[in-house]
N, CA, C and O of each residue as an XYZ file, in Angstrom:
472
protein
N     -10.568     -1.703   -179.460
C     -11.096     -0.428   -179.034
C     -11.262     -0.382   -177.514
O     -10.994      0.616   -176.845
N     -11.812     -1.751   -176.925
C     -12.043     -1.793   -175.381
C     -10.474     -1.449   -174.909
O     -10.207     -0.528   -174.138
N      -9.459     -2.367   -175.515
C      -8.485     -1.719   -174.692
C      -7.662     -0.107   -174.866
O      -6.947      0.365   -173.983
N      -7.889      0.424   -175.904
C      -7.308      1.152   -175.972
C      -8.264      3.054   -174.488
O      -7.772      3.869   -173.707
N      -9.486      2.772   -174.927
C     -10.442      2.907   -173.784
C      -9.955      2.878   -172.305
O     -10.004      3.874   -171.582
N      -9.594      1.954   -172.002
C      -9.644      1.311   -170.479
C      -7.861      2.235   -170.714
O      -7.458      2.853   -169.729
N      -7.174      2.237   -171.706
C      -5.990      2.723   -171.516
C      -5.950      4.559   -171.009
O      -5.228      5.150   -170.205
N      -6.827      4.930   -171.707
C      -7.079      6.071   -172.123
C      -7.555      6.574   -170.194
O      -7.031      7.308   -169.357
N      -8.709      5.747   -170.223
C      -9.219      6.281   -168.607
C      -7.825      5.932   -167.467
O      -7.624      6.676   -166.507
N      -7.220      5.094   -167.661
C      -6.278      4.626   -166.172
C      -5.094      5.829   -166.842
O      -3.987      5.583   -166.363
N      -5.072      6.460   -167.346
C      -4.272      7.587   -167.884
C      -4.424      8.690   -167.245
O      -3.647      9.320   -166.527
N      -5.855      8.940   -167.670
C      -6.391     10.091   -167.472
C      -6.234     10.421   -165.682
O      -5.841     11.435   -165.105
N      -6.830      8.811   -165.024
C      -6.929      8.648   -163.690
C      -6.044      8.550   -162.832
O      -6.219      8.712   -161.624
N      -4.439      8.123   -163.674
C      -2.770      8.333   -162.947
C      -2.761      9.964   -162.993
O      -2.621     10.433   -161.864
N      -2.870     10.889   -163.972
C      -3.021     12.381   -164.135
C      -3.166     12.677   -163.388
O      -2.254     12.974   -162.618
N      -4.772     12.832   -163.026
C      -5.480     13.610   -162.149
C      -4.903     12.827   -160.101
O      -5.217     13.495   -159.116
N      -4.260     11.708   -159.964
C      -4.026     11.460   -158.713
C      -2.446     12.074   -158.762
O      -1.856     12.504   -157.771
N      -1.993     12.030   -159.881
C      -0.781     12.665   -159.242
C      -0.548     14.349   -159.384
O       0.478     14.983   -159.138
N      -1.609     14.749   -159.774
C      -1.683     16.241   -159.909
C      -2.303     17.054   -158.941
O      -1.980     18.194   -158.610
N      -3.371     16.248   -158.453
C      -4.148     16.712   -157.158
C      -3.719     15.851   -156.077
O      -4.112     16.041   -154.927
N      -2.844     14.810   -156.427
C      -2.005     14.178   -154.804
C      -1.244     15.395   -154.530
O      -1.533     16.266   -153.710
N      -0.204     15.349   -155.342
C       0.863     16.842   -154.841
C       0.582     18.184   -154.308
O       1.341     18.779   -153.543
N      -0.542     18.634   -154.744
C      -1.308     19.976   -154.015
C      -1.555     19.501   -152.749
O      -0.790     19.927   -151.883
N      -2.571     18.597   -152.341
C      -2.809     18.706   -151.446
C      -1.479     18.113   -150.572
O      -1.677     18.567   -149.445
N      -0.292     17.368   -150.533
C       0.734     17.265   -149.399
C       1.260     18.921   -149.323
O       1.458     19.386   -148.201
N       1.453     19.692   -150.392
C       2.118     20.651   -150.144
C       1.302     21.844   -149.822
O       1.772     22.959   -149.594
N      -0.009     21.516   -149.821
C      -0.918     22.384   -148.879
C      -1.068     22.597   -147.709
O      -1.168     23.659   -147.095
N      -1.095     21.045   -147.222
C      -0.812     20.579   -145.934
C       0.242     21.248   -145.202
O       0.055     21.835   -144.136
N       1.724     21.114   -145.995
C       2.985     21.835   -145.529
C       2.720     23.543   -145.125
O       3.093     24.196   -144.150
N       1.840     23.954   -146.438
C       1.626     25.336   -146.626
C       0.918     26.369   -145.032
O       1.251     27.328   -144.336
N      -0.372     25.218   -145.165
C      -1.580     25.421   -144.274
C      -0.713     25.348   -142.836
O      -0.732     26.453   -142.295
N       0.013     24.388   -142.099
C       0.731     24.327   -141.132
C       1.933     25.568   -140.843
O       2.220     26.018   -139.734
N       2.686     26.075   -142.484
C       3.463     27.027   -141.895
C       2.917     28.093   -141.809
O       3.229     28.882   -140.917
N       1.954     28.370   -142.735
C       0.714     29.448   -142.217
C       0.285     29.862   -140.867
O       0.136     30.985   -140.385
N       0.058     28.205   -140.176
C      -0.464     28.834   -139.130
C       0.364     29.337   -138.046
O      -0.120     30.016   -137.141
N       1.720     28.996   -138.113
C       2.646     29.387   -137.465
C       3.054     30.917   -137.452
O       3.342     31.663   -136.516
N       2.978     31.124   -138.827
C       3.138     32.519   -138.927
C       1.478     33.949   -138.214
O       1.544     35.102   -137.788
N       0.524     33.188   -138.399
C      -0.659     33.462   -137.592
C      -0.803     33.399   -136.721
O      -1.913     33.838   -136.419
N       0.021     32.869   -135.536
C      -0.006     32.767   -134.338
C       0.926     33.330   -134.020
O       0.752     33.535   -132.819
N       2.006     33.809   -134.352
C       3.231     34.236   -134.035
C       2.681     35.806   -133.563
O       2.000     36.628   -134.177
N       3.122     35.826   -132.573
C       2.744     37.716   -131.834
C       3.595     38.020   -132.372
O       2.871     38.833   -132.948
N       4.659     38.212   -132.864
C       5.509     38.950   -133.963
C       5.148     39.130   -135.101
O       4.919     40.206   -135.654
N       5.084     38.195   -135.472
C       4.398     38.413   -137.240
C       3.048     38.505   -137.377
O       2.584     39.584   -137.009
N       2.270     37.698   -137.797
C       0.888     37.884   -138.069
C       0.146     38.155   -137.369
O      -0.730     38.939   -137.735
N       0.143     37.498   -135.673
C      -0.875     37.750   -134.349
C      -2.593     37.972   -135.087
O      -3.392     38.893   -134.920
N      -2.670     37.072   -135.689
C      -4.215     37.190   -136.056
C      -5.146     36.712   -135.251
O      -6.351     36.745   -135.504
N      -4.638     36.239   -134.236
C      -5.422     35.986   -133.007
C      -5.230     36.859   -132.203
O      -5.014     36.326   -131.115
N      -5.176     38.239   -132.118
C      -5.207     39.184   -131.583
C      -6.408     39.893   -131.593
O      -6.996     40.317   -130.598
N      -6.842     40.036   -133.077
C      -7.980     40.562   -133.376
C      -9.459     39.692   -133.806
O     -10.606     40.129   -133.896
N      -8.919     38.271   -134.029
C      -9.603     37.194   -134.524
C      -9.856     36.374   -133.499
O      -9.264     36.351   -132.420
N     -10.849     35.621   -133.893
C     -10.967     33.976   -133.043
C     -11.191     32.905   -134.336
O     -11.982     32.818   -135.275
N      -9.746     31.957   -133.710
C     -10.176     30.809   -134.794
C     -10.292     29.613   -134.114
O     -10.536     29.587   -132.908
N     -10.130     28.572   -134.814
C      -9.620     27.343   -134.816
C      -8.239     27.048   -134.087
O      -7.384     26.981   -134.970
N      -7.662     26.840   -132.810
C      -6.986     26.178   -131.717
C      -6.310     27.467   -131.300
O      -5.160     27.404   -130.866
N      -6.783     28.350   -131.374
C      -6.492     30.264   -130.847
C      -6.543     29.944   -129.528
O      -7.287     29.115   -129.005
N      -5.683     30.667   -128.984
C      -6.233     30.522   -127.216
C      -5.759     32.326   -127.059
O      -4.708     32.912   -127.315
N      -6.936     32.741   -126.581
C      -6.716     33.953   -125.972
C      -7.083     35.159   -127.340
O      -6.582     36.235   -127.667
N      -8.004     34.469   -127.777
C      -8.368     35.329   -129.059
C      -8.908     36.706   -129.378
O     -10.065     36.814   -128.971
N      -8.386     37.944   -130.056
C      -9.488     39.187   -129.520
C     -10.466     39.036   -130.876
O     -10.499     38.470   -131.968
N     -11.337     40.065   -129.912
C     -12.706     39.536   -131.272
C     -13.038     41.458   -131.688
O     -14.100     42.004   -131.392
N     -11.961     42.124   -132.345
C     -12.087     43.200   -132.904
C     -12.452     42.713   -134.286
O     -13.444     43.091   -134.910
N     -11.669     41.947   -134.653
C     -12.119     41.161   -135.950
C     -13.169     40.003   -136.377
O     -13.352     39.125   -135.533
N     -13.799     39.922   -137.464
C     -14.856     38.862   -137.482
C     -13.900     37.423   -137.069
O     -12.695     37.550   -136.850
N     -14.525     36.181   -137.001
C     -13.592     35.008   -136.373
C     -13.529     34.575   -137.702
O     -14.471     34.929   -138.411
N     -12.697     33.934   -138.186
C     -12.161     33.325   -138.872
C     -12.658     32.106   -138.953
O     -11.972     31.431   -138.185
N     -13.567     31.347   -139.511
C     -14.725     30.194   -139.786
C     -15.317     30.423   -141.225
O     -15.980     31.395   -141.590
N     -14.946     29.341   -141.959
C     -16.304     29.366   -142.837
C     -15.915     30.025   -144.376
O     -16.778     30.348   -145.193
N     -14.335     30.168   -144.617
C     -13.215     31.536   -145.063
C     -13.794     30.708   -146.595
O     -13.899     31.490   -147.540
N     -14.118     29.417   -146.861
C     -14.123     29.309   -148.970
C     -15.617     29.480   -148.950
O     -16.315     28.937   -149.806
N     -16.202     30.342   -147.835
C     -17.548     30.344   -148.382
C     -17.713     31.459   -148.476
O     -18.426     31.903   -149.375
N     -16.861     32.576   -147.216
C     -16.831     33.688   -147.399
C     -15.886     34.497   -148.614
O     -15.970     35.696   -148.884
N     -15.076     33.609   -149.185
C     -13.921     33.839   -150.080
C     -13.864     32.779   -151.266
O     -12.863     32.281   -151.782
N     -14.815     32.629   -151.474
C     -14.677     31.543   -153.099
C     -13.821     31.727   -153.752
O     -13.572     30.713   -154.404
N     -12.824     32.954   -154.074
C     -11.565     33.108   -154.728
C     -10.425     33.642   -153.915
O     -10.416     34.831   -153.598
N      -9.674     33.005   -153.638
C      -8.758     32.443   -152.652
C      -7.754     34.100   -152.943
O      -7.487     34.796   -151.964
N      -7.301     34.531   -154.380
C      -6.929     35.902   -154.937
C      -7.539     36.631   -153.871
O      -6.735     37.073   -153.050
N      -8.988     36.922   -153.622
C      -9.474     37.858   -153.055
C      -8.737     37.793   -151.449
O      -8.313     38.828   -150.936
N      -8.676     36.878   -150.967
C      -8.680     36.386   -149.380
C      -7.120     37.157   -149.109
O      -6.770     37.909   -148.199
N      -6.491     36.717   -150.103
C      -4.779     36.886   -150.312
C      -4.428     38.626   -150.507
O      -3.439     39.221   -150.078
N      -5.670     39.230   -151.353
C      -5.550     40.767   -151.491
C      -5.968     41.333   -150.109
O      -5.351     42.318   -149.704
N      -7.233     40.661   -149.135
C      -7.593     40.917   -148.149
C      -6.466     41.223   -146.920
O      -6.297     42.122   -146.097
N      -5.715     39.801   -147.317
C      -4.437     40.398   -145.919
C      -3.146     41.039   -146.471
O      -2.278     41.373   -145.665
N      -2.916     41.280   -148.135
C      -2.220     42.061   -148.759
C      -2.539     43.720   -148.270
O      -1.775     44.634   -147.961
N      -3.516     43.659   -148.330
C      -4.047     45.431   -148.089
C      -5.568     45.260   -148.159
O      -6.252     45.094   -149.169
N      -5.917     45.327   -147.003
C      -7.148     45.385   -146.508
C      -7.903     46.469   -146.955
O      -9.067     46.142   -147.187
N      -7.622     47.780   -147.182
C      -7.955     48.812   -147.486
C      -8.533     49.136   -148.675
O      -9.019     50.207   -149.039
N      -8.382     47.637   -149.489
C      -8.487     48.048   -150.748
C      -9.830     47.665   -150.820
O     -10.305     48.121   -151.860
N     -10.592     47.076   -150.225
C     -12.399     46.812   -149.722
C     -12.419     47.391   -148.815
O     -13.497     47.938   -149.046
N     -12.081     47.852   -147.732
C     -12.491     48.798   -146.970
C     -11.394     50.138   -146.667
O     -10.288     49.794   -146.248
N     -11.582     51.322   -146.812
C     -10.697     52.614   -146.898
C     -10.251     52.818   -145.202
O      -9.147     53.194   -144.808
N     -11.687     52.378   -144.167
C     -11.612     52.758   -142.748
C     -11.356     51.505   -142.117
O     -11.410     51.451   -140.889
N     -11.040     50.317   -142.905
C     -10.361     48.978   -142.107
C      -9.313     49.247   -140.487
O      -8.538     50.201   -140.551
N      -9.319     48.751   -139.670
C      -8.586     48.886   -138.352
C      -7.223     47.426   -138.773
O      -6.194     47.483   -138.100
N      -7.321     46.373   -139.733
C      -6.734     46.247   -140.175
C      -5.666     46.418   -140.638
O      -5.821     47.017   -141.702
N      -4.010     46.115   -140.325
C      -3.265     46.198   -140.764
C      -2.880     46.014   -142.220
O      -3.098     44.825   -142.455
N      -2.401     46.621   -143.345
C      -2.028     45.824   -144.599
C      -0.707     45.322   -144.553
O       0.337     45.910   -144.835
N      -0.934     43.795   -144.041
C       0.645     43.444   -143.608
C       1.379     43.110   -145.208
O       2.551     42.823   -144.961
N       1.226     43.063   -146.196
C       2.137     42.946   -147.368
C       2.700     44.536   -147.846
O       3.835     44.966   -148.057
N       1.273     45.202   -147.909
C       1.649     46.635   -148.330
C       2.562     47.298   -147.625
O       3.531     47.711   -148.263
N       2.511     47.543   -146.316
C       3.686     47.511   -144.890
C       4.644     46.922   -144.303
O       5.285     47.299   -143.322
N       4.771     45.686   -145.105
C       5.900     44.517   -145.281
C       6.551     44.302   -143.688
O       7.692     44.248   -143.229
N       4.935     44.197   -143.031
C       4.784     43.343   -141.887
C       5.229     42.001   -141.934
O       6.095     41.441   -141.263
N       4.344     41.490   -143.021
C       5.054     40.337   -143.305
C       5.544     39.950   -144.983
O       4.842     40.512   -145.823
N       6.435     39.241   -145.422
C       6.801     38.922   -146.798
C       5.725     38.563   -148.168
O       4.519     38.796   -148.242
N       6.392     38.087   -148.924
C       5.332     37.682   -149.662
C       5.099     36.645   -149.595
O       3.881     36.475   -149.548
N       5.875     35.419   -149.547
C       6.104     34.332   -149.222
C       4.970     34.156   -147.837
O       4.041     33.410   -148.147
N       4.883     34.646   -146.523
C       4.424     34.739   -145.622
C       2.826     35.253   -145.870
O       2.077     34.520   -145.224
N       2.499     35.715   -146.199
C       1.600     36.096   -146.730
C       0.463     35.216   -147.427
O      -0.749     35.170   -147.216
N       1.308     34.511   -148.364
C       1.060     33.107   -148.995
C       0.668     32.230   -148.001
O      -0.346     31.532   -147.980
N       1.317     32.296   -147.395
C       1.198     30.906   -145.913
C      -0.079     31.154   -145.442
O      -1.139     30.536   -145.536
N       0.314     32.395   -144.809
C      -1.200     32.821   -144.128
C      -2.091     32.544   -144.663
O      -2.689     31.575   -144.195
N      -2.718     33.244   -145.984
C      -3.686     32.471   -147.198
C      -4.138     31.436   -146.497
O      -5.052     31.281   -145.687
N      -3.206     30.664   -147.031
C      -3.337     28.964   -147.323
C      -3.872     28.753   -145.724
O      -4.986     28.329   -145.414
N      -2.832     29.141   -144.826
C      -3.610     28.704   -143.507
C      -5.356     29.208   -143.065
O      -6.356     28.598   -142.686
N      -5.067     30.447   -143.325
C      -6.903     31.023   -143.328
C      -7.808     30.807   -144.279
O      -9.016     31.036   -144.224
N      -7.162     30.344   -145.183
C      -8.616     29.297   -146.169
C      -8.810     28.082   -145.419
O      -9.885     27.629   -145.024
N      -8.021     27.755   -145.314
C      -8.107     26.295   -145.205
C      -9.207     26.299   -143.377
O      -9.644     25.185   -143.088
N      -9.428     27.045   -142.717
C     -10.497     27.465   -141.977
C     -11.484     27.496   -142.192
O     -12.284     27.921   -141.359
């Protein structure tokens, strides 16, 4: 019984490292092309209206970007936020860069991942 036990947990414990190893490398990937696309004055320029984390020259029309899984516990919401802003606020100054296909969907995604991870 002991061994079948000890089998059962180093199972369970290969699972869970190779299921939550892989998220987080390809988060990593995610979070980095994110931020590229967030910094980009073409595409996202969220440091235009924002101040974040390694921003240089940040405008502060927008709240700063700090603190985003406390302000956003469901990551859906954060993702509808830069999908179409409008849809929590009607008088947002906010762009809806998905709804306006400012930026892709794919891109969009990135961003996410990069502004949670803030």
């Amino acid at each position: 019984m002991k061994q079948v036990t000890g089998g059962i947990v180093s199972m369970t414990l290969f699972c869970c490292i190779s299921i939550f190893g892989g998220i987080s490398v390809a988060s990593a990937d995610a979070v980095a092309d994110g931020k590229k696309v967030a910094f980009d004055r073409k595409k996202g320029n969220c440091l235009g209206c924002h101040m974040m984390a390694d921003g240089a020259l940040p405008g502060n029309i927008g709240p700063p970007l700090i603190a985003m899984k406390a302000r956003f516990p469901d990551k859906a919401k954060l993702r509808e936020q830069i999908w179409d802003p409008t849809i929590a606020n009607p008088n947002t100054i906010m762009p809806p860069f998905g709804k306006h296909r400012i930026l892709t969907d794919k891109e969009v995604d990135l961003v996410t991942e990069f502004v949670y991870s803030l």
